[in-house]
Residue frames as qw, qx, qy, qz and C-alpha x, y, z in Angstrom:
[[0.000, 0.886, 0.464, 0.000, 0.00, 0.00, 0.00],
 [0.390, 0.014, 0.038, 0.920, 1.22, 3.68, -0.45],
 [0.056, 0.571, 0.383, -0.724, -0.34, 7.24, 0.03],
 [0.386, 0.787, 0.474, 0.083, -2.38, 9.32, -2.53],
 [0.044, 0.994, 0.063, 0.077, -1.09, 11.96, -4.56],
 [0.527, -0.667, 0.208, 0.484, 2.23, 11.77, -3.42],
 [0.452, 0.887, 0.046, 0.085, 4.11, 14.15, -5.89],
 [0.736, 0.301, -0.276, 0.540, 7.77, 15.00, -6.59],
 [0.028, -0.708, 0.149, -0.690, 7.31, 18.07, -4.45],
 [0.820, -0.392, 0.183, -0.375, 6.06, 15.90, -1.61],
 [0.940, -0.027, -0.202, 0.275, 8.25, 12.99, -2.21],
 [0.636, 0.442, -0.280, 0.567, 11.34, 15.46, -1.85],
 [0.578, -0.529, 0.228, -0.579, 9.98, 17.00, 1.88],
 [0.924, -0.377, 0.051, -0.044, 9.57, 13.62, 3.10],
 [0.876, 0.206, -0.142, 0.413, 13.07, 12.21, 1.80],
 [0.141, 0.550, -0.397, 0.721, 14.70, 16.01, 3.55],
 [0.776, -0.443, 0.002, -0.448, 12.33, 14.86, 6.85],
 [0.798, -0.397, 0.411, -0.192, 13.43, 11.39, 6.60],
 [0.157, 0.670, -0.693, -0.217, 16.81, 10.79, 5.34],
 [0.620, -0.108, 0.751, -0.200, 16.46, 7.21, 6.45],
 [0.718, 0.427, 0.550, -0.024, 14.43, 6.20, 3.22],
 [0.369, 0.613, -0.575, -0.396, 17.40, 7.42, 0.08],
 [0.950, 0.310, -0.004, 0.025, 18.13, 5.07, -1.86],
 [0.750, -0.377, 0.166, 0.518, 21.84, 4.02, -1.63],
 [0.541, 0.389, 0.301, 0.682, 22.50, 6.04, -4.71],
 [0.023, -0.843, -0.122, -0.523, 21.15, 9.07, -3.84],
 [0.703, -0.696, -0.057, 0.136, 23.14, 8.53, -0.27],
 [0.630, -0.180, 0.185, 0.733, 26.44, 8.35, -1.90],
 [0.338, 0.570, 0.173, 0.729, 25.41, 11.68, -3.90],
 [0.432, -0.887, -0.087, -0.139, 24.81, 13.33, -0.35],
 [0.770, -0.527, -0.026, 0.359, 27.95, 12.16, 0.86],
 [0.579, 0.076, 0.255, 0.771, 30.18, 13.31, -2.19],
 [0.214, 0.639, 0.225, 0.703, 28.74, 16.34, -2.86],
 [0.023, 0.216, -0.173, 0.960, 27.68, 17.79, 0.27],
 [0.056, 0.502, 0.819, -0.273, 24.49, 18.70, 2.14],
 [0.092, 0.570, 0.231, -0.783, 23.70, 21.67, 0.58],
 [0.372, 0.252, -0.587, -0.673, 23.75, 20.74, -2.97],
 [0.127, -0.285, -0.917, -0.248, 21.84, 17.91, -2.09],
 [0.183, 0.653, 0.605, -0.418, 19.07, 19.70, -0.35],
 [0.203, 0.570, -0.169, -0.778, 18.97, 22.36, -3.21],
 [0.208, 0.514, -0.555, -0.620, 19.73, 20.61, -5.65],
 [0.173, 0.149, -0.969, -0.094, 19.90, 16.73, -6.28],
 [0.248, 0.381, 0.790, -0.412, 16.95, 16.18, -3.79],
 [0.498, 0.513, 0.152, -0.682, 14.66, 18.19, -6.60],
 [0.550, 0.577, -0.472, -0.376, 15.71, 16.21, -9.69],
 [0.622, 0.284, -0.720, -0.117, 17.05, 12.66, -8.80],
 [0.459, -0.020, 0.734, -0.501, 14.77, 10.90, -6.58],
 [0.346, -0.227, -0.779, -0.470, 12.27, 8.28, -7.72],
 [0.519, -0.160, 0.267, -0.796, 8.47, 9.21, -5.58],
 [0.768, -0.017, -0.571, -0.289, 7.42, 5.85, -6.04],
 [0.723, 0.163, -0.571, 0.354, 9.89, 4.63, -4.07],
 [0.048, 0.213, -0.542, 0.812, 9.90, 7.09, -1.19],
 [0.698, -0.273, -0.026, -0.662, 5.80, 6.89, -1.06],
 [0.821, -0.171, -0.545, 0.008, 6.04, 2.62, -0.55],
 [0.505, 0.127, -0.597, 0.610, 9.22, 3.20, 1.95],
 [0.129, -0.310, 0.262, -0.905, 7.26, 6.22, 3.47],
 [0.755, -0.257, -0.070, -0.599, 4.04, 4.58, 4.16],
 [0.804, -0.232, -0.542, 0.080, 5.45, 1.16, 5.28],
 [0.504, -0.032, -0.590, 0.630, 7.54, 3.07, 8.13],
 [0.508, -0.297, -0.043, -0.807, 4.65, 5.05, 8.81],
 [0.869, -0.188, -0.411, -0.202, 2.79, 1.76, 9.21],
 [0.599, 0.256, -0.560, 0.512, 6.17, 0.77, 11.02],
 [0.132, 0.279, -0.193, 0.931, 5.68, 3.50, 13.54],
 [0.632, -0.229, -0.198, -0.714, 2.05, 2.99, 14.02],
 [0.825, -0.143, -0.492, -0.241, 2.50, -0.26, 15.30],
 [0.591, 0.364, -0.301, 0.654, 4.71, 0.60, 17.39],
 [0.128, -0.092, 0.298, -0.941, 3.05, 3.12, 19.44],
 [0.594, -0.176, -0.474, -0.625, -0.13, 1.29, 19.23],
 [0.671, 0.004, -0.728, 0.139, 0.87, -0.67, 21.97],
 [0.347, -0.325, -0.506, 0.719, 1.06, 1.61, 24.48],
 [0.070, 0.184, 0.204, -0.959, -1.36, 4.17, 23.59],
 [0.217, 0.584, 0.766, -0.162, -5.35, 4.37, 22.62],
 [0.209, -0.200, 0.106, 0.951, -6.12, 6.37, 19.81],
 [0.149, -0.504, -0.765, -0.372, -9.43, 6.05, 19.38],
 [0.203, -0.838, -0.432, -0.263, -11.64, 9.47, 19.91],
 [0.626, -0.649, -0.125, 0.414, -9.06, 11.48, 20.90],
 [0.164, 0.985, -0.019, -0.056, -7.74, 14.86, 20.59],
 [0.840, -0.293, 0.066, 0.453, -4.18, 14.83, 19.38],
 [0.111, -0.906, 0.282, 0.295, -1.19, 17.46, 19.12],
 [0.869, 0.263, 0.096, 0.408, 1.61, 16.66, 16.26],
 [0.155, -0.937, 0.088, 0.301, 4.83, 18.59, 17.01],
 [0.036, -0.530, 0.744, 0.404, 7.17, 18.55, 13.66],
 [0.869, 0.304, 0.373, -0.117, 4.70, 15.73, 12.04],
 [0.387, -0.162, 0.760, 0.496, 6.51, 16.20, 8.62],
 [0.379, 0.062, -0.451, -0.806, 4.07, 15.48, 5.83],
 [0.617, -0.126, 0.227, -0.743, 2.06, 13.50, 8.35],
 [0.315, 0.389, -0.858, -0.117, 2.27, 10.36, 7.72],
 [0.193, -0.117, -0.884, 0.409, 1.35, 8.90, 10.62],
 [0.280, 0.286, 0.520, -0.755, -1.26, 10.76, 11.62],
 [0.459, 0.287, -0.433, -0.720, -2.70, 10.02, 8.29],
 [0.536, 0.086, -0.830, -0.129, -2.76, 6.31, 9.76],
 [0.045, -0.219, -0.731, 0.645, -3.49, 6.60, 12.95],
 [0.323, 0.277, 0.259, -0.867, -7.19, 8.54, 11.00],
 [0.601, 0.082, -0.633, -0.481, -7.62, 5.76, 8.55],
 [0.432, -0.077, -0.894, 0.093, -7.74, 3.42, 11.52],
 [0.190, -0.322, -0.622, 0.688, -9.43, 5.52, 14.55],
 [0.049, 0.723, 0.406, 0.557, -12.84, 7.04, 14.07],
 [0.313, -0.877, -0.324, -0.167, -13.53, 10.74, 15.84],
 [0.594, -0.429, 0.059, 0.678, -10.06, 12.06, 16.43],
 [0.147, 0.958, 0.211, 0.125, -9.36, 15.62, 16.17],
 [0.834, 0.172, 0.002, 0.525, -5.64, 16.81, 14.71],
 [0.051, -0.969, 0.108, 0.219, -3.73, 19.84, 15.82],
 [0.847, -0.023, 0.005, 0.531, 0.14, 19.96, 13.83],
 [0.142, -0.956, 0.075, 0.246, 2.51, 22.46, 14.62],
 [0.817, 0.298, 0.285, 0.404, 5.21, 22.79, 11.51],
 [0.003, -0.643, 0.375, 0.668, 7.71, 25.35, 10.14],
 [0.509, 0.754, 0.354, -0.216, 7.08, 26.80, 7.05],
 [0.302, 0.841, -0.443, -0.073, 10.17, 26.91, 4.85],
 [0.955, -0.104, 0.137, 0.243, 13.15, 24.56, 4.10],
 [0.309, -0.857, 0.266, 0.314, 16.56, 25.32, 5.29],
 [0.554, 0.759, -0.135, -0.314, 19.36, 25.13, 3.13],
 [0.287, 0.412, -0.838, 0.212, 21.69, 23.20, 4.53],
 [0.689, -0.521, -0.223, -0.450, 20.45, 20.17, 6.07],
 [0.051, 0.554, -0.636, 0.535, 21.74, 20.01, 9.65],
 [0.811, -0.354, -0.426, -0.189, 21.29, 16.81, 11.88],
 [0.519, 0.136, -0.467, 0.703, 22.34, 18.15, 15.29],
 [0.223, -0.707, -0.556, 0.376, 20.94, 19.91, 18.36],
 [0.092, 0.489, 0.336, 0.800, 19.39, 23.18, 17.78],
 [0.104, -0.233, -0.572, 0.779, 18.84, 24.93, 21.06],
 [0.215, 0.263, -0.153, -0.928, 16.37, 27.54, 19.17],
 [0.452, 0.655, 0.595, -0.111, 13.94, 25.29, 16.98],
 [0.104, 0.721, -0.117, -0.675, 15.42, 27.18, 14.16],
 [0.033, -0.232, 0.822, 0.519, 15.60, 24.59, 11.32],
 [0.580, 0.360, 0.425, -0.594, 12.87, 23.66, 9.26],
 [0.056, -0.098, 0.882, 0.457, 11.99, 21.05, 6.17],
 [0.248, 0.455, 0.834, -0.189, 8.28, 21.87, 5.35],
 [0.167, -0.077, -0.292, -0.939, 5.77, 23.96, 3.18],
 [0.200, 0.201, 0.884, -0.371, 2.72, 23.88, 4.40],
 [0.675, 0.308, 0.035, -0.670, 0.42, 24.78, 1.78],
 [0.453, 0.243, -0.824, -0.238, 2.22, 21.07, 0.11],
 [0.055, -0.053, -0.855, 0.513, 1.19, 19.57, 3.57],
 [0.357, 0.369, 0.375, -0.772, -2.29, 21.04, 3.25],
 [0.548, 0.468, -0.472, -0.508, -2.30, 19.60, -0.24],
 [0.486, 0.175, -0.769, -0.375, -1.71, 16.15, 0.67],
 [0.177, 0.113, 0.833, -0.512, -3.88, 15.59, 3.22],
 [0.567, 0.479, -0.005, -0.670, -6.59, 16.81, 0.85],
 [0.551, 0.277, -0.726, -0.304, -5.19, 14.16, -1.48],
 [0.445, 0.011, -0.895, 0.013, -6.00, 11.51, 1.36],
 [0.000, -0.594, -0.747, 0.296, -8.80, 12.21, 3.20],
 [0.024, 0.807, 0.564, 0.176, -11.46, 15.18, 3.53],
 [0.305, 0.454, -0.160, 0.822, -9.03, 17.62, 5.78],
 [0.587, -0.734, -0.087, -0.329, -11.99, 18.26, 8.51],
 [0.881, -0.391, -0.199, 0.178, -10.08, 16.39, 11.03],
 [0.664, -0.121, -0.142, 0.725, -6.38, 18.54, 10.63],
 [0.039, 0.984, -0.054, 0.166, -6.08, 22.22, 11.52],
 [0.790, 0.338, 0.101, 0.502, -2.39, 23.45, 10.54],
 [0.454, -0.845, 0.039, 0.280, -0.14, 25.80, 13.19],
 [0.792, 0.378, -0.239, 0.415, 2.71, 27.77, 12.03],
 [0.720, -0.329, -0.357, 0.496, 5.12, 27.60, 14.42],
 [0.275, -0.129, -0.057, 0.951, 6.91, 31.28, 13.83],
 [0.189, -0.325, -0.304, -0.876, 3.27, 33.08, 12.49],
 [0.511, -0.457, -0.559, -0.467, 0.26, 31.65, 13.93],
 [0.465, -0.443, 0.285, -0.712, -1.44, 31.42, 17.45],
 [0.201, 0.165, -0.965, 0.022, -0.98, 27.95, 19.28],
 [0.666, -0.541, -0.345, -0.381, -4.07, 26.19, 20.07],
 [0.085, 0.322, -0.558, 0.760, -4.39, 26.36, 23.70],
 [0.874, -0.354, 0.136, -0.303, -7.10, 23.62, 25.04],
 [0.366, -0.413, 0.830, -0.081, -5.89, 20.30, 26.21],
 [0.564, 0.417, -0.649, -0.295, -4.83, 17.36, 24.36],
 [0.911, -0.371, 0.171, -0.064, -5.08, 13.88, 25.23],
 [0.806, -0.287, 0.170, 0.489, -1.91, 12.94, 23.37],
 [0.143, 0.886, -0.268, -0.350, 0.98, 14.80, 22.12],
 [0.877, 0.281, 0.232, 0.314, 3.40, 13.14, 19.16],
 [0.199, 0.936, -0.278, -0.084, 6.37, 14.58, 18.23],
 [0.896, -0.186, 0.304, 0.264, 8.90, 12.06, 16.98],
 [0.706, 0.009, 0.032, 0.707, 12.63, 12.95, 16.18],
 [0.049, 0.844, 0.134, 0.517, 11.76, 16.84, 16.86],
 [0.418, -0.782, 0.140, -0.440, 11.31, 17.47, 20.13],
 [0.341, -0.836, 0.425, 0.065, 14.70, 17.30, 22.18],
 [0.817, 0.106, 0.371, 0.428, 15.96, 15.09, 19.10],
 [0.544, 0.508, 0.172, 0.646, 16.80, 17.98, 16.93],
 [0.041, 0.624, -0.103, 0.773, 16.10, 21.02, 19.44],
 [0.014, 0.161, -0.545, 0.822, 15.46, 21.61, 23.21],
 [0.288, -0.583, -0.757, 0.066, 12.53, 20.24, 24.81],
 [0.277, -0.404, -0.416, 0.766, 12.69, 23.69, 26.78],
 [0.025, 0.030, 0.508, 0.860, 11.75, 25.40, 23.64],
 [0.397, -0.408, -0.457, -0.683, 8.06, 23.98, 24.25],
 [0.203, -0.042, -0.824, 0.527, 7.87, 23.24, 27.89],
 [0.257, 0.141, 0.302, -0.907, 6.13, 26.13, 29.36],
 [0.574, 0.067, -0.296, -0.761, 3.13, 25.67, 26.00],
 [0.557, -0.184, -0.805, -0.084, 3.03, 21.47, 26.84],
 [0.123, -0.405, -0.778, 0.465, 2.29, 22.02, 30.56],
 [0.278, 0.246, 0.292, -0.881, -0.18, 24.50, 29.44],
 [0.606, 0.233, -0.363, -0.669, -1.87, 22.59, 26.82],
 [0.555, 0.134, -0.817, -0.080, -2.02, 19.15, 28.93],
 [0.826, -0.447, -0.122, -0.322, -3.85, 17.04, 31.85],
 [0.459, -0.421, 0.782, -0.007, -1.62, 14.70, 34.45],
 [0.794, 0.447, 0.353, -0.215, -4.15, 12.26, 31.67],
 [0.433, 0.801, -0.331, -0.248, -1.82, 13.82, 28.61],
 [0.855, 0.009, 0.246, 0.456, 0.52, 10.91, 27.01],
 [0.138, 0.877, -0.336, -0.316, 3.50, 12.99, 25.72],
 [0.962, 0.146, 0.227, 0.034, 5.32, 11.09, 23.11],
 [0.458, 0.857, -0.234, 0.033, 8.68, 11.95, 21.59],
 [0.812, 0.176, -0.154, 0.535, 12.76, 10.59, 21.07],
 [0.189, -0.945, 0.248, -0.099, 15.72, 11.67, 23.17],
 [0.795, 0.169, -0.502, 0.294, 19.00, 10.87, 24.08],
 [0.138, 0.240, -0.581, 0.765, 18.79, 11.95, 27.64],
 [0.524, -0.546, -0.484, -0.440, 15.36, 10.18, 28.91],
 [0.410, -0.585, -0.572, 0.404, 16.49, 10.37, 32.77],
 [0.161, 0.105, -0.153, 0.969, 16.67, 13.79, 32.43],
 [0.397, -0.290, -0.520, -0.698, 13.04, 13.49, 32.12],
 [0.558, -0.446, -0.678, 0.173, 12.61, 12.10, 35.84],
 [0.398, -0.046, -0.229, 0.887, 12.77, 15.46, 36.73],
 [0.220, 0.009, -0.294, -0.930, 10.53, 17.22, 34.63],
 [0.552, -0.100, -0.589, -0.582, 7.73, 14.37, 34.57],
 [0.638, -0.275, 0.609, -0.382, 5.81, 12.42, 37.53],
 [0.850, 0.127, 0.511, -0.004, 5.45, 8.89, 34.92],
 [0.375, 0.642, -0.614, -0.266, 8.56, 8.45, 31.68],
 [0.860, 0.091, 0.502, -0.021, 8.48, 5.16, 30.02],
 [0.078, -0.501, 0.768, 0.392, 11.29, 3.91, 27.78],
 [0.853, 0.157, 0.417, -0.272, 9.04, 2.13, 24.90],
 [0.829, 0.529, 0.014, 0.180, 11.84, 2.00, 22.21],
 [0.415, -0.716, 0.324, 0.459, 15.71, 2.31, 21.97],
 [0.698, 0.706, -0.056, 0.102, 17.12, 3.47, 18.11],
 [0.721, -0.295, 0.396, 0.486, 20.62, 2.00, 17.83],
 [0.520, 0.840, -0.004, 0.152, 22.47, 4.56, 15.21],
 [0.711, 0.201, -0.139, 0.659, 26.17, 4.80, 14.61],
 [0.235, -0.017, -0.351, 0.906, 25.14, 8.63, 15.89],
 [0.302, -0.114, 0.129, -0.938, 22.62, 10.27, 17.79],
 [0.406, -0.379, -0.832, 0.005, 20.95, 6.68, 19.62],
 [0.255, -0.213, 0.381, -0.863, 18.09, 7.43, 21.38],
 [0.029, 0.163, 0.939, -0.303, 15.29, 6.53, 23.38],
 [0.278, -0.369, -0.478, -0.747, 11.56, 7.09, 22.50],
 [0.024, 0.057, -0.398, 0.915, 9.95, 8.20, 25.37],
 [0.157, -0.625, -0.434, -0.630, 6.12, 8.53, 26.61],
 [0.294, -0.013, -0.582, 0.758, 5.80, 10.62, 29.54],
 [0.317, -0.533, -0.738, -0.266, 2.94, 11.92, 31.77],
 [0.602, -0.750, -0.266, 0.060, 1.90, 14.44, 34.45],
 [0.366, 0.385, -0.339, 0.776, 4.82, 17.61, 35.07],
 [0.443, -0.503, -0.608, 0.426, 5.46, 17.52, 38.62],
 [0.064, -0.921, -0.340, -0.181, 4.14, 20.37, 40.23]]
């Protein structure tokens, strides 16, 4: 199975998102040239969308199962923080009826892509009118309303869960959204998201479960769902 619509514009977003799914060939033109010609360049002109939609949607799928275990997503209000081009949450609404989608996303793609802490939340690998385009290509849209991070007004009720996988304190400071998660959450709230410093989190949280550990040559970490900031 694979997503609707997915388009060259949309294949090359996901494939800056989630390096994970080049193709060896297009890895060894990252390595030799560079990251900046490939994000400019190469990534717009030698990619095959076929290929990134199957890969994308099975590790979607991948992902889904994954987190299925340990959370209930049926009828339930959920925060995405860095979704990407959604992916997941696009599965998690083909399978769960009455959930209601909030994602928060930068709105531009940087030029160099940098895989490395970012104290600031200052990188960014989206467009969100493409994002707003292919959710339209795979469902109705009712269900997602679309936050930009540096323009808009965050929603501000309360979420049952929050999602935010390899974003939050994988590429930038958890501190960045503290203050807005303990205002937009219950002791109830699952918070979901990768780190590579999860006891720091016995600090910050009254319940942190370790439900995955990603083994990478750099930047292993630990996926994380956590519950209730002590008072």
């Amino acid at each position: 199975m694979s997503f609707n619509g997915l388009d060259n514009e949309i294949a090359r977003l996901i494939l800056l998102q989630r390096i994970e799914l080049a193709s060896p060939f297009i890895s060894k033109i990252r390595k030799f040239f560079g990251r900046y010609l490939f994000t400019n360049f190469f990534t717009k002109f030698f990619l095959s969308k076929n290929e990134i939609n199957l890969k994308y949607y099975e590790l979607m799928g991948t992902e889904y199962k994954s987190l299925k275990r340990f959370i209930n997503f049926e009828d339930k209000k959920l925060l995405s923080i860095g979704s990407g081009m959604a992916g997941l949450e696009l599965i998690i609404d083909s399978l769960h009826k009455n959930n209601q989608f909030s994602i928060i996303e930068k709105n531009y793609v940087s030029k160099k892509v940098k895989y490395g802490w970012d104290d600031k939340n200052l990188e960014g690998y989206n467009n969100l009118n493409i994002l707003r385009e292919f959710l339209k290509r795979n469902q109705t849209n009712a269900h997602f309303r679309i936050y930009d991070f540096d323009k808009d007004d965050l929603p501000d009720y309360n979420f049952d869960i929050v999602l935010s996988l390899y974003s939050l304190d994988y590429h930038y400071d958890f501190n960045v959204y503290k203050e807005y998660l303990k205002k937009i959450s219950s002791d109830q709230t699952q918070i979901v998201f990768d780190t590579v410093r999860p006891d720091y989190f016995n600090n910050i949280f009254d319940e942190v479960k370790i439900i995955t550990t990603i083994e990478k040559k750099i930047h292993s970490s630990k996926r994380i769902i956590c519950r209730g900031f002590i008072k």
